[in-house]
Backbone as a ProteinNet text record, in pm:
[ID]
protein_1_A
[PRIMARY]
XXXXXXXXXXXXXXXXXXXXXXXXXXXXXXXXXXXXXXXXXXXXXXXXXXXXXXXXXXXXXXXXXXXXXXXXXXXXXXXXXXXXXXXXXXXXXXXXXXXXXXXXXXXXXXXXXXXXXXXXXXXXXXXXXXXXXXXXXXXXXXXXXXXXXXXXXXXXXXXXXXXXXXXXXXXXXXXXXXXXXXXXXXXXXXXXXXXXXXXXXXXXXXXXXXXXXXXXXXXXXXXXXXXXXXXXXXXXXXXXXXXXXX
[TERTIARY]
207.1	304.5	270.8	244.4	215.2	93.7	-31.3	-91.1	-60.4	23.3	72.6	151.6	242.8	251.5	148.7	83.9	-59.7	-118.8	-130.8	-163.8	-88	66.2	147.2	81.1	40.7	30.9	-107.2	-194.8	-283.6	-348.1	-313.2	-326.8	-476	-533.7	-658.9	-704.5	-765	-762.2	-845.4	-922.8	-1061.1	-990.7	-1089.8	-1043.9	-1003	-892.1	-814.8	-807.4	-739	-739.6	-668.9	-694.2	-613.2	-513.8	-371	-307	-329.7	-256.4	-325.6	-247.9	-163.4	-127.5	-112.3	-143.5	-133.4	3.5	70	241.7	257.5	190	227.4	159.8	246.6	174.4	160.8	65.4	134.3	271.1	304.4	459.1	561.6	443.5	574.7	600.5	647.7	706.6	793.8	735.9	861.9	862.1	970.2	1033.5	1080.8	1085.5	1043.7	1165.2	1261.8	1355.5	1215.8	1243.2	1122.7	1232	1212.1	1339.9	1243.8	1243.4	1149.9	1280.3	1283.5	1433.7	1502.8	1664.7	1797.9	1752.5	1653.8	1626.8	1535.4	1636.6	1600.6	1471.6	1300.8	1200.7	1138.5	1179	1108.6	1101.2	1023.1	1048.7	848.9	884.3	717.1	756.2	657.9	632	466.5	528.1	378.5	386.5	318.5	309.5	172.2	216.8	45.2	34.6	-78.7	-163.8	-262	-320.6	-458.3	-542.3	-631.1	-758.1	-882.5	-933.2	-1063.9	-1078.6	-925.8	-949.2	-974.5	-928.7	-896.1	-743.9	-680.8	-623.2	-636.5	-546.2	-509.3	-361.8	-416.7	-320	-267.4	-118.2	-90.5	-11.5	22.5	99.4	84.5	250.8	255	390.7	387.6	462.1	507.6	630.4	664.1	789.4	807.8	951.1	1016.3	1106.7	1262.9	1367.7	1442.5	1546.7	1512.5	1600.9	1564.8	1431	1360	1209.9	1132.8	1154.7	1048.9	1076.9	1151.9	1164.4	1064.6	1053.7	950.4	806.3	833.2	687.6	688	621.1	605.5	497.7	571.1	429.3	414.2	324.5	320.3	162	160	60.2	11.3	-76.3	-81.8	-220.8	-242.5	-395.4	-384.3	-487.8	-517.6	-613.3	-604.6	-711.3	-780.6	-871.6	-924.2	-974.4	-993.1	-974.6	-991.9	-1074.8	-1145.3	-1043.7	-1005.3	-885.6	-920.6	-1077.1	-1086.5	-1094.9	-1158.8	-1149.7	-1091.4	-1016.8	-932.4	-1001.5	-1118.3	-1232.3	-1193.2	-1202.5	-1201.5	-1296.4	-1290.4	-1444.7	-1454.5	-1328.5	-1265	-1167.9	-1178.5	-1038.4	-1062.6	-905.9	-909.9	-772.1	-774.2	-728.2	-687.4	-542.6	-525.1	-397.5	-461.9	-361.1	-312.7	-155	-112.9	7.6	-57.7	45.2	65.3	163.4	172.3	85.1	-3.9	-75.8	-276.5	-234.5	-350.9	-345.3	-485.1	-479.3	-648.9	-669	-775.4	-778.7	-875.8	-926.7	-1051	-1081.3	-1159.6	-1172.9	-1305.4	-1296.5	-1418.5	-1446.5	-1496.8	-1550.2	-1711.1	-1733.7	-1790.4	-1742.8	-1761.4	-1911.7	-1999.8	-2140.4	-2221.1	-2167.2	-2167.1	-2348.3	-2403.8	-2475.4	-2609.5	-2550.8	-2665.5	-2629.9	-2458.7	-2405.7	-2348.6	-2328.3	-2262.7	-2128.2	-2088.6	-1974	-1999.4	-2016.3	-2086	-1926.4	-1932.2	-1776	-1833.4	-1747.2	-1780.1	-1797.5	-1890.8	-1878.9	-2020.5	-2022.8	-2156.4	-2160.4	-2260.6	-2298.3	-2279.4	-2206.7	-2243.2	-2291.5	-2296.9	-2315.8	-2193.7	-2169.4	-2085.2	-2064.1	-1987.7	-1951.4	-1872.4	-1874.3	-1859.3	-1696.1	-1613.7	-1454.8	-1419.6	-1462	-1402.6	-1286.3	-1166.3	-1067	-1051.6	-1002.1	-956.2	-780.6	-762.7	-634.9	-503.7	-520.6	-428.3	-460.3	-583.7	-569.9	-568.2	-551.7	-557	-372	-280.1	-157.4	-154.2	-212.7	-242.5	-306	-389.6	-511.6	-444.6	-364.3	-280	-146.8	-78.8	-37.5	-31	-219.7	-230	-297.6	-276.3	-347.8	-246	-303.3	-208	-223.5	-131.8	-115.4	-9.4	-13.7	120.3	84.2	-37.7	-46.7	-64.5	-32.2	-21.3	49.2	29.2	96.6	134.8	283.1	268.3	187	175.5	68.3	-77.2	-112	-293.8	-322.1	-372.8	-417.4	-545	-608.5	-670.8	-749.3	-918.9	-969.8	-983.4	-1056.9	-1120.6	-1147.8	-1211.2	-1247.2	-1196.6	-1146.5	-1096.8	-1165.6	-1154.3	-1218.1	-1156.7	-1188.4	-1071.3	-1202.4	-1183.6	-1236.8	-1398.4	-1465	-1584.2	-1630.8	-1554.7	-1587	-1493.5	-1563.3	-1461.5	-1383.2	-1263.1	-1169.1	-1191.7	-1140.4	-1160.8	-994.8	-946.2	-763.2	-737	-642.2	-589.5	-456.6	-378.6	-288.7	-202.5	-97.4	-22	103.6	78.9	191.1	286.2	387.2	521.6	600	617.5	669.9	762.3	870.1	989.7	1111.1	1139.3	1238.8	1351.1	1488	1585.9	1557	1624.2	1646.2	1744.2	1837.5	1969.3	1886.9	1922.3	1888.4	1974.4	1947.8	2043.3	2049	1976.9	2011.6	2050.8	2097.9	2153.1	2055.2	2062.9	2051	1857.4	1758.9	1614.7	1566.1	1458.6	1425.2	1289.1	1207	1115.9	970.8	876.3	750.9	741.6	726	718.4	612.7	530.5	407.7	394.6	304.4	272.3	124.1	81.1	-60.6	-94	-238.7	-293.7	-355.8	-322.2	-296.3	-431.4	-479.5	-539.2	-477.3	-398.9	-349.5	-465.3	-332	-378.7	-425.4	-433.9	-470.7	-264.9	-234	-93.3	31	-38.2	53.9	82.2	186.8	218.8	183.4	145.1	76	-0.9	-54.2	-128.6	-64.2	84.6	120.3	303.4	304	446.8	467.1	459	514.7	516.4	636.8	699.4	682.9	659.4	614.6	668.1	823.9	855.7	817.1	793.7	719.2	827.5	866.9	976.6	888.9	946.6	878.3	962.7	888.6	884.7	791.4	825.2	693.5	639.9	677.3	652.8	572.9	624.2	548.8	551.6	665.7	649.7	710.2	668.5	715.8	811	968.6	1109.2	1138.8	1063.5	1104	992.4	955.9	895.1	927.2	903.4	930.4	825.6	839.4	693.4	771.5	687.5	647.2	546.4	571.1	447.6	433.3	353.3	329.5	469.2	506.9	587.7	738.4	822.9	934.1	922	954	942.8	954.2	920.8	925.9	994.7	1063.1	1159.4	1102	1062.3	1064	1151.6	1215.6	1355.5	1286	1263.6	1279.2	1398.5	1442.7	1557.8	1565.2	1444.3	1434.2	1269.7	1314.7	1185	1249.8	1122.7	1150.9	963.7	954.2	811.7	797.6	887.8	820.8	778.4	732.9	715.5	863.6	923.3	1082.2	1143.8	1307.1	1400.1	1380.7	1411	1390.3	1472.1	1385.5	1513.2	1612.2	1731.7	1826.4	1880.8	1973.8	2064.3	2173.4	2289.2	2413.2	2445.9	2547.6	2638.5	2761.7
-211.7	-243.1	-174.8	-68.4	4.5	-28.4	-68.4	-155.1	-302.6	-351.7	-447.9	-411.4	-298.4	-261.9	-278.5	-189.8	-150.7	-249.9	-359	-511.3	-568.5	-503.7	-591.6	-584.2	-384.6	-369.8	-374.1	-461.4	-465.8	-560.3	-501.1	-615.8	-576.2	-675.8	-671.7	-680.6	-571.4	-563	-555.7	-612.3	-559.2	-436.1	-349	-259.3	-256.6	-239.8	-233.6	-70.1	-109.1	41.4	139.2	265.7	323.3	389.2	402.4	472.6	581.8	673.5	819.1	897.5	893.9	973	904.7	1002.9	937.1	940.7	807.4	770	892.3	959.4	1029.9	1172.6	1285	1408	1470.4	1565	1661.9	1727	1620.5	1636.4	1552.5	1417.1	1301.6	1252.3	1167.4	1160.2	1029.6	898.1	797.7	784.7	714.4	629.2	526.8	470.6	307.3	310.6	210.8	172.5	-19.2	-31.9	-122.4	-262.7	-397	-477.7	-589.3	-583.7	-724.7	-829.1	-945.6	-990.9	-941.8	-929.7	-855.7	-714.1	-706.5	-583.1	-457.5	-341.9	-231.8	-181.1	-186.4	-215.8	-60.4	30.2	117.8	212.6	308.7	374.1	433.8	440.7	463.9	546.6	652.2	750.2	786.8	768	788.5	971.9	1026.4	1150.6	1171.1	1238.2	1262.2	1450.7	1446.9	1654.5	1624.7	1781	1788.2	1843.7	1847.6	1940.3	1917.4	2025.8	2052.1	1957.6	1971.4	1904	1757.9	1713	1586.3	1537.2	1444.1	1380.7	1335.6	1345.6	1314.7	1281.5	1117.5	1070	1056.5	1027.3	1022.7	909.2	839.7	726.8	726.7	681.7	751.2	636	609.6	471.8	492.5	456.7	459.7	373.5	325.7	205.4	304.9	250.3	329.2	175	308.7	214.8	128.9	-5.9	-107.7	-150.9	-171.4	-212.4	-144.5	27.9	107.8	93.6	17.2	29.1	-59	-188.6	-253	-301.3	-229.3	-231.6	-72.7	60.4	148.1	165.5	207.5	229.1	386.7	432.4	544.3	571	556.7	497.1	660.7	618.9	729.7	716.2	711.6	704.6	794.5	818.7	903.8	910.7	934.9	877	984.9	1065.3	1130.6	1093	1064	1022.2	1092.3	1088.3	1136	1135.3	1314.6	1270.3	1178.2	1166	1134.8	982	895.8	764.3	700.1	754	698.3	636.4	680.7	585.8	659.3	625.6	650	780	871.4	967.4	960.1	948.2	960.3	889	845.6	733.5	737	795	851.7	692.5	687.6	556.6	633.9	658.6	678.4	616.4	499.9	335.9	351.5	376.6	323.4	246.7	138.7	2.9	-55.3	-1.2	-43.9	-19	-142.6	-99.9	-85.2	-111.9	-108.7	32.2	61.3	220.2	218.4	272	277.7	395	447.2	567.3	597.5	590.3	545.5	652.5	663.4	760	733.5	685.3	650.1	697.6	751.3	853.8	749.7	740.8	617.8	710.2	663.4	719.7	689.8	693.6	629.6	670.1	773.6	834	705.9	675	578.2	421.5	380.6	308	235.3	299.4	268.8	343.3	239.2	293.8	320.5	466.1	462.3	523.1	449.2	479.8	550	528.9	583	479.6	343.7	201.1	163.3	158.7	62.6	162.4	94.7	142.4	18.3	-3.7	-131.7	-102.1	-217.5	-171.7	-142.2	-77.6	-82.7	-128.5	-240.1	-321.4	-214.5	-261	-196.8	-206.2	-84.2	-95.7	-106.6	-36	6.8	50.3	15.4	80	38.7	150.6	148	118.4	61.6	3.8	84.9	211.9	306.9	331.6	403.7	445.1	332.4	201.8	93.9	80.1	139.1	175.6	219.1	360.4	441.4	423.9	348.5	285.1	162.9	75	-16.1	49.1	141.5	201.8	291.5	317.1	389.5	326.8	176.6	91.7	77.2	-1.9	-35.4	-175.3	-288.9	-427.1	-430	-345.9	-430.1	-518.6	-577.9	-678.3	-814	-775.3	-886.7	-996.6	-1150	-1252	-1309	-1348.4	-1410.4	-1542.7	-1521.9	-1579	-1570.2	-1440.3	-1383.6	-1348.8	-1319.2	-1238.4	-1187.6	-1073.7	-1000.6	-924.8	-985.8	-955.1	-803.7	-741.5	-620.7	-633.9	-528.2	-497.2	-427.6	-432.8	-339.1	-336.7	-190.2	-178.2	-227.3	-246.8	-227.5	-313.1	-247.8	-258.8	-270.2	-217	-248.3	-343.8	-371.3	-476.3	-520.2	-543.4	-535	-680.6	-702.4	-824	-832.4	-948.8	-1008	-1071.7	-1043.9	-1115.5	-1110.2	-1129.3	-1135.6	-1131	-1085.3	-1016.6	-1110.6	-1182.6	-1264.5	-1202.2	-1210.4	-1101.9	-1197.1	-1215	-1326.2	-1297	-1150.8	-1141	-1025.5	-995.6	-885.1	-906.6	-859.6	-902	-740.1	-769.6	-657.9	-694.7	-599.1	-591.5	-463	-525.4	-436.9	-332.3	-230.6	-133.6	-42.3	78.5	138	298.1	261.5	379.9	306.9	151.5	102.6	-61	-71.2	-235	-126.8	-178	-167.9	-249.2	-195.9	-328.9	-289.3	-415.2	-396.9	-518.1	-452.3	-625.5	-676	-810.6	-870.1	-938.5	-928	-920	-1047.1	-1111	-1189.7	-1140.9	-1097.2	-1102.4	-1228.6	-1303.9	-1383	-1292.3	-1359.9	-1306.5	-1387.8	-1306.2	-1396.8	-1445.6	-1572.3	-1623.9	-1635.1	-1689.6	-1668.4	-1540.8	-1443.2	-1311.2	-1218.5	-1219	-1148.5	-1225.9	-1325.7	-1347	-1496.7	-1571.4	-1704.2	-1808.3	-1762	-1832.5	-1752.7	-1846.6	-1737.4	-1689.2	-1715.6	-1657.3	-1621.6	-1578.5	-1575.6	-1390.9	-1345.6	-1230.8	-1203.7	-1101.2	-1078.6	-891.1	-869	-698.7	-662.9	-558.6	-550.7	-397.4	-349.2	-216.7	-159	-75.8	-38.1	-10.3	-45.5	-64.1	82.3	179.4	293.5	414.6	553.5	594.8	625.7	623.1	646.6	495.3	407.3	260.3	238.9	247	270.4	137.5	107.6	-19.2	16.2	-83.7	-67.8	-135.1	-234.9	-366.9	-495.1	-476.5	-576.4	-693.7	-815.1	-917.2	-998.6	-993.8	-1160.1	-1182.5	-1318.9	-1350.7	-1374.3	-1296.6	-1262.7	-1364.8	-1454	-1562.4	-1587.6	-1484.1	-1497.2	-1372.4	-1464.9	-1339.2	-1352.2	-1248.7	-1153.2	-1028.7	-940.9	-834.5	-741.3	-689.8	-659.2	-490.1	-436.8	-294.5	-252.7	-137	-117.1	60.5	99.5	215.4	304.8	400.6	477.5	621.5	653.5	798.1	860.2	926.2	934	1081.5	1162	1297.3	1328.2	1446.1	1475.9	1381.2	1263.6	1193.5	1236.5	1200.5	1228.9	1222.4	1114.1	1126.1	1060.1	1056.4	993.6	837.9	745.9	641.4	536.2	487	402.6	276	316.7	233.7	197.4	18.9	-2.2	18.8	8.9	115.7	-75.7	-70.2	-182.8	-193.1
-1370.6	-1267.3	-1135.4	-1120.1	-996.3	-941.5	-1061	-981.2	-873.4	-976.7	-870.4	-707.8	-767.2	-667.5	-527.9	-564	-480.9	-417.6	-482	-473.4	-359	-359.1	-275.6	-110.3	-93.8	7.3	60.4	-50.7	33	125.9	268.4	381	494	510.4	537.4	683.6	788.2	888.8	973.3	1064	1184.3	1249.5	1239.4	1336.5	1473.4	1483	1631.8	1706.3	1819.8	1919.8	1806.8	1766.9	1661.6	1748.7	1717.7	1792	1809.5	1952.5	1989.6	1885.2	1820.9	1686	1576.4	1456.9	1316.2	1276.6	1275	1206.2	1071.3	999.1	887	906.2	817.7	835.2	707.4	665.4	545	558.8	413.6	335.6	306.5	394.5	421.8	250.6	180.4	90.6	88.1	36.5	-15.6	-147.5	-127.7	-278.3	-291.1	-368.3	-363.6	-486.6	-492.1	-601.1	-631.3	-782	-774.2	-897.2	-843.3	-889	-957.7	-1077.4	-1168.8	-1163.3	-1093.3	-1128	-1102.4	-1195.4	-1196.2	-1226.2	-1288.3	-1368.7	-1266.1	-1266.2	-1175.7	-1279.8	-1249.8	-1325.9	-1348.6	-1173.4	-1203.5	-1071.7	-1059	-912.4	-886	-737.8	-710.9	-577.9	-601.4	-482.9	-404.8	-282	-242.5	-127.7	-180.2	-88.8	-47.8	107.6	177	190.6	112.3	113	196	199.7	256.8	174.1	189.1	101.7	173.2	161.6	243.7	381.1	509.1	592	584.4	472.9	467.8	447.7	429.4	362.3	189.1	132.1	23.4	-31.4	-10.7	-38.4	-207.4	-285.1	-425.8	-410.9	-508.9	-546.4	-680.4	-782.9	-902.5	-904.4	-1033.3	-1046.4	-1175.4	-1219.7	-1379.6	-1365.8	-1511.1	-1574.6	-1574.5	-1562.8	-1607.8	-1716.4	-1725.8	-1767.3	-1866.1	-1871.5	-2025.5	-2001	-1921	-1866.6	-1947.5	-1946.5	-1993.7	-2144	-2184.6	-2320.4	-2397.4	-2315.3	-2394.4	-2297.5	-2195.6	-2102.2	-2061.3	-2103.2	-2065.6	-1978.4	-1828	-1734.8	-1671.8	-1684.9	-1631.4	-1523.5	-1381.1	-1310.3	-1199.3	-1209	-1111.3	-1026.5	-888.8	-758.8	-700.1	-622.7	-528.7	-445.9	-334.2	-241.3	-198.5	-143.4	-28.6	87.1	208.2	315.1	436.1	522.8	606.3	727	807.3	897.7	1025.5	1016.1	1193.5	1168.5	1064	1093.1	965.8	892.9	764	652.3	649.9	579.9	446.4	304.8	188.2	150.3	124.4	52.4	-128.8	-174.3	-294.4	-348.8	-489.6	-515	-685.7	-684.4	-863.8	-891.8	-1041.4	-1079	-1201.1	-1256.1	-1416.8	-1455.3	-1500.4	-1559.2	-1670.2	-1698.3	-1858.5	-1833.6	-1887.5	-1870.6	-2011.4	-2089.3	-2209.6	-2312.2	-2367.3	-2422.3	-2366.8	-2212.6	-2127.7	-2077.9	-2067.8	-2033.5	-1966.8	-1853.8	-1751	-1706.2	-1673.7	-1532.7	-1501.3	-1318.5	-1302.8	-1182.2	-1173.6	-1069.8	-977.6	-825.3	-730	-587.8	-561.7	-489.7	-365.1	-222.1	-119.8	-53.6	-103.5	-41.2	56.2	182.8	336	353.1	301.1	372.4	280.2	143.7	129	134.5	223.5	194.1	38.3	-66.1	-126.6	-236.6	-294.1	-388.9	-478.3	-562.2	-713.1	-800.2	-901.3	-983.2	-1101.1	-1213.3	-1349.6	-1436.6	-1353.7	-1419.4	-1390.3	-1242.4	-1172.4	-990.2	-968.5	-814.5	-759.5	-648.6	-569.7	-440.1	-333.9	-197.6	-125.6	-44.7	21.2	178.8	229.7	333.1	447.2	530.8	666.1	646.5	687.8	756.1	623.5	496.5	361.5	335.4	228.7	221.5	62.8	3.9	-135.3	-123.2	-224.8	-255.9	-228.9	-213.1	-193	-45.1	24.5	176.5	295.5	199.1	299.7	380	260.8	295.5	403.6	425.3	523.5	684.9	609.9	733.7	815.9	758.4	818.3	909	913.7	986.7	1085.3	1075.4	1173.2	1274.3	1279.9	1350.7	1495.2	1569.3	1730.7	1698.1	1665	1696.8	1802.7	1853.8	1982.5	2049.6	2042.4	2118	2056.2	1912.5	1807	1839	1851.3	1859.1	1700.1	1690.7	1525.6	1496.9	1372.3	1300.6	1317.6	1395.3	1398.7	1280.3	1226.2	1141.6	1105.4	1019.7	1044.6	912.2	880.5	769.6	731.8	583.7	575.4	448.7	403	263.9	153	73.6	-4.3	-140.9	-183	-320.8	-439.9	-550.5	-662.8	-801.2	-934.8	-1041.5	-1012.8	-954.9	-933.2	-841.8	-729.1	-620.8	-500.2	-414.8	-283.6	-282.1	-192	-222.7	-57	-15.9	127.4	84.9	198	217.1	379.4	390.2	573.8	533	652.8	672.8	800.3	801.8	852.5	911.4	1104.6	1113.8	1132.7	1119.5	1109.4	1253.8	1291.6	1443.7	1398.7	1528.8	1485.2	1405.6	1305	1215.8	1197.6	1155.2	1156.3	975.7	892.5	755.2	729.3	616.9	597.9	489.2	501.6	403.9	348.7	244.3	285.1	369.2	423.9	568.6	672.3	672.8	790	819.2	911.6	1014	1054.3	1016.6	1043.6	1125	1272.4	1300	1189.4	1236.5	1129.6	1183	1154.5	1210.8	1066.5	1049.2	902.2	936.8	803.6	758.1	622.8	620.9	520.6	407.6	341.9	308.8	234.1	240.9	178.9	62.3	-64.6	-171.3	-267	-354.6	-482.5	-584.2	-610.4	-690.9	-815.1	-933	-1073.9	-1163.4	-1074.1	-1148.7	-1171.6	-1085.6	-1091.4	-988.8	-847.2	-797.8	-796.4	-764.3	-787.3	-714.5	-552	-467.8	-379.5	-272.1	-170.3	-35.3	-56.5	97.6	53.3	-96.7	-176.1	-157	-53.3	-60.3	100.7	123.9	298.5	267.3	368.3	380	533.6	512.6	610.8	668	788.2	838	913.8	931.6	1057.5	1182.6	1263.3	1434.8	1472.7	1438.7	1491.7	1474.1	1505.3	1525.7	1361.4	1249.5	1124.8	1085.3	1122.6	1049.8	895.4	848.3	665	641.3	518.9	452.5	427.5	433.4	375.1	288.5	300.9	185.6	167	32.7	31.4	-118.8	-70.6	-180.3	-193.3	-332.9	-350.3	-506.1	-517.5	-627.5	-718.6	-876.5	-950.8	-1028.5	-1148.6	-1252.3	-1270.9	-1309.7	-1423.2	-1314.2	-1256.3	-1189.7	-1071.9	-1008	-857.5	-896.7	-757.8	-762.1	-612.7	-606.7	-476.3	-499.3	-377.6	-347.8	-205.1	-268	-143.7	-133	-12.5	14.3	-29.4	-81.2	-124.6	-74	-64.1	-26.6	66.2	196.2	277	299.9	346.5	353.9	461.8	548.6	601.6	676.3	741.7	827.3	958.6	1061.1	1171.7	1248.4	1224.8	1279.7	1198.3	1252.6	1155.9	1133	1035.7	1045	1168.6	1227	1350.3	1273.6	1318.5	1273.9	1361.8	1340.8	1489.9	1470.2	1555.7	1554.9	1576.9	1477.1	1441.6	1562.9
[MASK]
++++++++++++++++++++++++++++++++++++++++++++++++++++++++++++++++++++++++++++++++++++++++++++++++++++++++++++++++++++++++++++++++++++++++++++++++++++++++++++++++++++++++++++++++++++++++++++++++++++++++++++++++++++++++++++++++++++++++++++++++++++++

């Protein structure tokens, strides 16, 4: 499940002007309430450390409730990430999804261009992002000069090979939450159907248009369902979340 998660947010980008500050700092901290259907499925947190002058990012995902009773997930990534151009150095993977269970661990080797895992070596493509720091890397971008419906390629890693998608900006959108009335930019990603999702443009990814840039809400649909993620709890941001006064 938290892979899917992960899946939701990954939106694919050419490098643009990067803004003059990074939207996140060491300590920031969300939480994600996570909705299969009617059914409250599960909760996911993403927190940003440092180590050795990098970034290190975590994301950690588990069922709750009647969900975990007959789908037990317990998920956990992690990124390392270079502070000056957000590029990947490191990317740990430890999957238990029922009765599926993975971990994988991935060293980004710029200096001979490639990705060597605990699987295969491949090459590695220009403007790299692993499935987790692409979260990261998409928010620390500048589209203000984005018109809706541009959109915008990149690479991402995942099981031994990079994915190609684009990223569909829809324009400025408000969304009710519960810290209040959000504005928010809404986002489409072009998706790979038949592996987990139901079509190629079946999920909305909303960002708050302020100086943090965090996802508040996102919806799609999977084969089999939907899946709704609601922000519930943020803490370490750079500022408070912007809300409008009713």
């Amino acid at each position: 499940m938290n892979k899917i998660i992960l899946l939701i947010l990954l939106v694919n980008f050419k490098i643009y002007a990067q803004d003059e500050h990074i939207p996140f700092k060491k300590g920031e901290k969300l939480e994600y309430k996570i909705h299969y259907g009617p059914l409250v499925a599960g909760i996911a947190r993403l927190e940003v450390k440092t180590i050795n002058n990098q970034y290190r990012f975590i994301a950690t995902g588990k069922s709750t409730g009647l969900f975990n009773l007959f789908f037990k997930v317990r998920d956990s990534y992690e990124s390392i990430v270079d502070k000056t151009n957000l590029h990947p150095n490191q990317f740990y993977r430890d999957v238990k999804e029922g009765s599926y269970k993975k971990k994988e661990s991935v060293f980004f080797n710029y200096k001979l261009q490639q990705a060597e895992s605990t699987r295969d070596t491949i090459p590695l493509p220009k403007n790299t992002q692993d499935i987790l720091s692409i979260f990261y890397y998409l928010r620390a971008q500048n589209f203000d000069t984005l018109k809706a419906g541009e959109s915008f390629p990149i690479q991402i890693y995942l099981d031994d090979e990079f994915m190609e998608s684009n990223l569909y900006y829809l324009g400025a959108d408000t969304i009710k939450t519960k810290f209040g009335w959000v504005p928010c930019a809404k986002w489409a990603p072009e998706l790979e159907t038949g592996r987990v999702f139901k079509d190629d443009y079946g999920m909305n990814l909303w960002i708050s248009d302020d100086a943090n840039k965090i996802p508040v809400q996102i919806k799609t649909k999977v084969l089999v369902g939907s899946i709704k993620m609601d922000l519930i709890k943020y803490s370490g941001t750079i500022e408070p979340l912007k809300e409008l006064i009713e």
